[in-house]
NUNU-333342 format. One record per atom (N, C-alpha, C, O): residue in one letter; y, z, x. Coordinates in steps of 0.2 Angstrom, whole numbers, padded with zeros to 4 digits, always signed. Each point is the difference from the previous one (the first is absolute). Layout:
residues N
aYZX ...
//
This chain:
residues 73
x-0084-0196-0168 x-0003+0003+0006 x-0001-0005+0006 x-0002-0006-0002 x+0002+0008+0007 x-0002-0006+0006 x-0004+0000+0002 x-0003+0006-0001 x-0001-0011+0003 x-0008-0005-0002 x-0002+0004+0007 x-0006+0000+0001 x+0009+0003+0003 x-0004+0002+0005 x-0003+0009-0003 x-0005+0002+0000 x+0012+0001-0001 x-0003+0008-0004 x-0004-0001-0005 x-0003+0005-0002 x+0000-0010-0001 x-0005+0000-0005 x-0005-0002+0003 x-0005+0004-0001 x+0004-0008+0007 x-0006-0003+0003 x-0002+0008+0006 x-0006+0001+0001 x+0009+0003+0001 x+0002+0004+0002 x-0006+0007-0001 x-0004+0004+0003 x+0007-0003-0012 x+0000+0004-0005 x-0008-0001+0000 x-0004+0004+0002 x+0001-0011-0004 x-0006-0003-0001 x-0005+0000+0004 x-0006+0000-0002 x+0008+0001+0009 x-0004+0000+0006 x-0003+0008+0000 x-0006+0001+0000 x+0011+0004+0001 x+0001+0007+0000 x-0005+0002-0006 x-0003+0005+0001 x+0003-0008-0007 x-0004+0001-0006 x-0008-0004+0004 x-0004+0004-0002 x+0002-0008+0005 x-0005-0002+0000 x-0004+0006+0007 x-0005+0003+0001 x+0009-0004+0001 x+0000+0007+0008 x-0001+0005-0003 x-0004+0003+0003 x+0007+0001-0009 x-0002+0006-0001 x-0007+0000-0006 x-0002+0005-0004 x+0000-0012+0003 x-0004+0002-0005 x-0008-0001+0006 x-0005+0003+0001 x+0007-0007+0002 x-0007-0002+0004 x+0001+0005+0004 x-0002-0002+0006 x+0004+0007-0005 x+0000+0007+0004 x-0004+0006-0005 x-0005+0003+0001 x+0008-0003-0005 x-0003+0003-0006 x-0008+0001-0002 x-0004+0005+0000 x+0002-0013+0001 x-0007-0001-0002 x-0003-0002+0006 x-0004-0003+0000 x+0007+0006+0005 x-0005+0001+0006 x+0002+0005+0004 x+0005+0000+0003 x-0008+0003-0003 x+0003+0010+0003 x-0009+0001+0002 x-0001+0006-0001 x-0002-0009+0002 x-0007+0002+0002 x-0001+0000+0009 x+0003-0004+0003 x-0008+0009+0000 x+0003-0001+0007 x-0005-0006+0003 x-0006-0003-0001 x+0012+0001+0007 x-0002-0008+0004 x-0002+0001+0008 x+0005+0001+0004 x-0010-0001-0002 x-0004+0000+0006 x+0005-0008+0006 x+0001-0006-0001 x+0001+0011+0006 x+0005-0006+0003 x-0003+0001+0007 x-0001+0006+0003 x-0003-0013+0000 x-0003+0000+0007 x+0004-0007+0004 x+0000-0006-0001 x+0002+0010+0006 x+0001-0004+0003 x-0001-0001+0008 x+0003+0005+0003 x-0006-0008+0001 x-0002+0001+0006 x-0003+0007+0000 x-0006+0001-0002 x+0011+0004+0006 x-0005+0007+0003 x+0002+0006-0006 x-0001+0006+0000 x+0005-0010-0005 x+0002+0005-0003 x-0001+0002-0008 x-0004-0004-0001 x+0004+0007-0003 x-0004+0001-0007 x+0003+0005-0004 x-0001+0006+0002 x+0004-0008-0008 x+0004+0006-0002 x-0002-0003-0008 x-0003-0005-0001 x+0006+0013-0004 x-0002-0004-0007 x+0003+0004-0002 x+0000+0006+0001 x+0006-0010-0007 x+0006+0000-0003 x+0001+0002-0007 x-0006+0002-0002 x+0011-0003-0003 x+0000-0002-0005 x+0001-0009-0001 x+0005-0003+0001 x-0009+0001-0004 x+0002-0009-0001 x+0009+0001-0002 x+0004-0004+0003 x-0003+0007-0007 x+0007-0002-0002 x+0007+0002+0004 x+0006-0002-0001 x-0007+0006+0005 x+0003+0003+0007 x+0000-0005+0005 x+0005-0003+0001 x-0012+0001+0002 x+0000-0005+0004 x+0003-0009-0005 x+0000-0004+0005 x+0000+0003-0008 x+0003-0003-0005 x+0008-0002-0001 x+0002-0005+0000 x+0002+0013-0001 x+0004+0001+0001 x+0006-0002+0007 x+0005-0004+0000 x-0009+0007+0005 x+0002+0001+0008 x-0001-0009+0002 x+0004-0002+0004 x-0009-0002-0007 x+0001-0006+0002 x+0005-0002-0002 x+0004-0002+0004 x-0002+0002-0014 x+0001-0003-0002 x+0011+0001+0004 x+0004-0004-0001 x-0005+0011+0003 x+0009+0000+0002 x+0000-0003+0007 x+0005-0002+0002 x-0009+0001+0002 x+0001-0001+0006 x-0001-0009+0000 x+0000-0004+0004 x-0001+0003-0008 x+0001-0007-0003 x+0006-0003-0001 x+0001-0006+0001 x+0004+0011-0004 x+0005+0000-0004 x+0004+0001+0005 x+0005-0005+0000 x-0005+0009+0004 x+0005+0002+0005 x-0001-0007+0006 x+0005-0003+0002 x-0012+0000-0001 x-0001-0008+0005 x+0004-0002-0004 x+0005-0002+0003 x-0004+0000-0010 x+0004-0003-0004 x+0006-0001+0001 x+0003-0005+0002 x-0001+0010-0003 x+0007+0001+0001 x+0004+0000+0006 x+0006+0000+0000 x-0010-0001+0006 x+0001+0002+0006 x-0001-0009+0002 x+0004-0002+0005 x-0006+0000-0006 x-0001-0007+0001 x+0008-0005-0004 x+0005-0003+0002 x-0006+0004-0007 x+0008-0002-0003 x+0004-0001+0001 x+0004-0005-0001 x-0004+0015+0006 x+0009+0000+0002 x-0002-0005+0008 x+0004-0003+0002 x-0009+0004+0000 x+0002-0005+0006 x-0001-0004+0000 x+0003-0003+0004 x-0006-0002-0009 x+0001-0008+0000 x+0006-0001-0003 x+0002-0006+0001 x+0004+0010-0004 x+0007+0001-0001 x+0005+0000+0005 x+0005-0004+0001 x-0007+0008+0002 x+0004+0003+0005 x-0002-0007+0005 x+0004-0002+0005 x-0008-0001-0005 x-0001-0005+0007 x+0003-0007-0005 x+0004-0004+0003 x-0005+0003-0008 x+0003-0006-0003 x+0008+0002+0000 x+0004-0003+0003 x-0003+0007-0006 x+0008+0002+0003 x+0004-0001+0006 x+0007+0000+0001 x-0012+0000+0006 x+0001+0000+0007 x-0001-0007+0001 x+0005-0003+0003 x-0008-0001-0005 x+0000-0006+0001 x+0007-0006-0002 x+0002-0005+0002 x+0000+0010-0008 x+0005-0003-0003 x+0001-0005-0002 x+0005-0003+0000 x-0011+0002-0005 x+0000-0006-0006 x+0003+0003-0004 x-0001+0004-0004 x+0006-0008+0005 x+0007+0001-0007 x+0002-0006-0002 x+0000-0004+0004 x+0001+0003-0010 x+0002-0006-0002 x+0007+0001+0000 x+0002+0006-0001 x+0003-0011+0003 x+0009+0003+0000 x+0002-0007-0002 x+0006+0000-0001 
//
């Protein structure tokens, strides 16, 4: 298997355990605002919008090192 689908597999397993054990609700204030959630909801919604900065960062430091055109030839 490739070392990335295991490290993957691994995260997704630690993500849905500490989701698990925390499903109690979480008081959110912020400035003029104040809502109260599930911890493992708001947990969740972080943890992909993290993933998606992630991934969204990657492809553009890619796409601009490719523009610049450091190639070895």
């Amino acid at each position: 298997m490739n070392v990335r689908v295991i490290i993957s597999v691994v995260v997704a397993g630690l993500v849905v355990l500490f989701v698990v054990q925390n499903v109690g609700a979480v008081e959110i204030r912020f400035l003029f605002w104040s809502f109260s959630a599930s911890g493992s909801l708001l947990f969740l919604i972080i943890f992909f919008i993290g993933a998606v900065l992630g991934w969204s960062w990657h492809k553009i430091s890619t796409l601009a090192w490719k523009k610049t055109g450091n190639r070895t030839e």
